[in-house]
N, C-alpha and C positions, 0 to 999 in steps of 0.2 A: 759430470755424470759418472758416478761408480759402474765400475762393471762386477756381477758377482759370477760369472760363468765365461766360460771362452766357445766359439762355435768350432768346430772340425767336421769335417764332412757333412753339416749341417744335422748335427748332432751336438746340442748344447751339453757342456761340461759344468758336472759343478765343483766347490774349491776344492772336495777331496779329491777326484779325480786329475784336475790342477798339480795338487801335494804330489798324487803320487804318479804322474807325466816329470814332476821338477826331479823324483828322487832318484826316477829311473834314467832322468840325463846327469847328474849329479853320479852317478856308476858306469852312464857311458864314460864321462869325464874324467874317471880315476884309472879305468881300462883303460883310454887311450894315450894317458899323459899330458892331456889338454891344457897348455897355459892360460892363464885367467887373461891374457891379451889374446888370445885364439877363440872364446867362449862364443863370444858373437856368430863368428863364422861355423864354430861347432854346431850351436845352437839352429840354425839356417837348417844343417844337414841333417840335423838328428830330426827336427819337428815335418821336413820334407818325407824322410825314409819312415818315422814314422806312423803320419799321417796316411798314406801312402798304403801302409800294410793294413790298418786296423784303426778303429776307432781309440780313445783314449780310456774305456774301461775292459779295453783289452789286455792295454799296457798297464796296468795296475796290478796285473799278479806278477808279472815280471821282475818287479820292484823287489820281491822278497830272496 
């Protein structure tokens, strides 16, 4: 079964919002000096603090 959205705060996402959640931890990632064996754990804390503050087409202007 494909999935074509993700839920957060029961607020479905669609892929661009996705893209731009991936780009905006891909710049937390560069900020923090994140090893690609640490990603996992990154990822845990980032999708936590950011789900947390705002829906995910909040965090899309962030991105830029």
């Amino acid at each position: 079964m494909a999935m074509d959205g993700a839920v957060v705060n029961g607020e479905r996402l669609s892929a661009f919002d996705l893209d731009g959640l991936r780009e905006v931890f891909r710049k937390s990632v560069r900020e923090h000096d994140v090893t690609a064996a640490d990603w996992a754990e990154h990822a845990k804390l980032f999708l936590k603090r950011t789900t947390n503050r705002q829906t995910g087409k909040d965090v899309i202007g962030q991105a830029a």
